[in-house]
C-alpha positions in Angstrom: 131.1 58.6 110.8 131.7 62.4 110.7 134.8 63.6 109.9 137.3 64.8 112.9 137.0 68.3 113.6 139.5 70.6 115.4 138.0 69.7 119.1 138.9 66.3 118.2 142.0 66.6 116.8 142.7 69.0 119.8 141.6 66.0 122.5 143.3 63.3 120.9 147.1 65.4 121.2 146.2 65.8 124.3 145.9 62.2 125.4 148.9 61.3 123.5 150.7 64.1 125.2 149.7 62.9 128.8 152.5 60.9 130.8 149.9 59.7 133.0 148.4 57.3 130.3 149.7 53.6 130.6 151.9 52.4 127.6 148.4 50.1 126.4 146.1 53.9 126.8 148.9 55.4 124.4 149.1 52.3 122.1 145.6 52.9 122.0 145.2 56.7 121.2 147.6 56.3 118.8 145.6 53.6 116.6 142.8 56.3 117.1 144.6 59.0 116.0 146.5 57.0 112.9 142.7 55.4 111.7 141.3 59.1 111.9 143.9 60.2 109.8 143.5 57.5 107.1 139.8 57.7 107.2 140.2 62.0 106.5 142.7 60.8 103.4 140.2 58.3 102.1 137.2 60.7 102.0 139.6 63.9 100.9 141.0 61.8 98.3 137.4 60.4 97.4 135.9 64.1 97.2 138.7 65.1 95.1 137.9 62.1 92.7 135.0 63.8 92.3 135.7 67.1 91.3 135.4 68.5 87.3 138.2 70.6 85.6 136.6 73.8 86.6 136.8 73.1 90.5 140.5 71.3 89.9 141.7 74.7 88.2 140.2 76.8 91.2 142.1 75.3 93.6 145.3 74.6 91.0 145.9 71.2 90.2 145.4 69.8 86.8 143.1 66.8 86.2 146.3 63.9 86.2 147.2 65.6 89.6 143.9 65.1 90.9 143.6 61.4 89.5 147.4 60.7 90.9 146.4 61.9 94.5 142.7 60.4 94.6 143.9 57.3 93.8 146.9 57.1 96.4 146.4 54.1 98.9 144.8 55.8 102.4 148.0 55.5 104.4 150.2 56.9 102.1 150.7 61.0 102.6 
């Protein structure tokens, strides 16, 4: 499953923005939106497991920053 791009992101706000949804519709885009979120987190965090001292220095975080982020639980921020 590819991750969400902006489109999608865009649509799901949307839905959760309409008044015209029934309290089960908005229940229901808002498990969508909450499990898109956790799966981006999972595969961010995984991808940043996965990067060597080099690429952690480029974008400024030190290796233990890296390892305490990647190994965060997906539905914490």
């Amino acid at each position: 499953m590819p991750g969400l791009t902006m489109s999608d992101r865009a649509a799901l706000a949307q839905l959760s923005a309409r008044s015209s949804l029934t309290a089960v519709s908005r229940v229901a885009v808002r498990i969508a939106w909450v499990c898109a979120v956790w799966v981006h987190r999972r595969r961010s965090r995984n991808h940043l497991a996965d990067l060597d001292p080099r690429m952690l220095n480029d974008i400024g975080m030190t290796p233990r920053e890296a390892h305490t982020e990647a190994h965060k639980w997906f539905w914490r921020p």
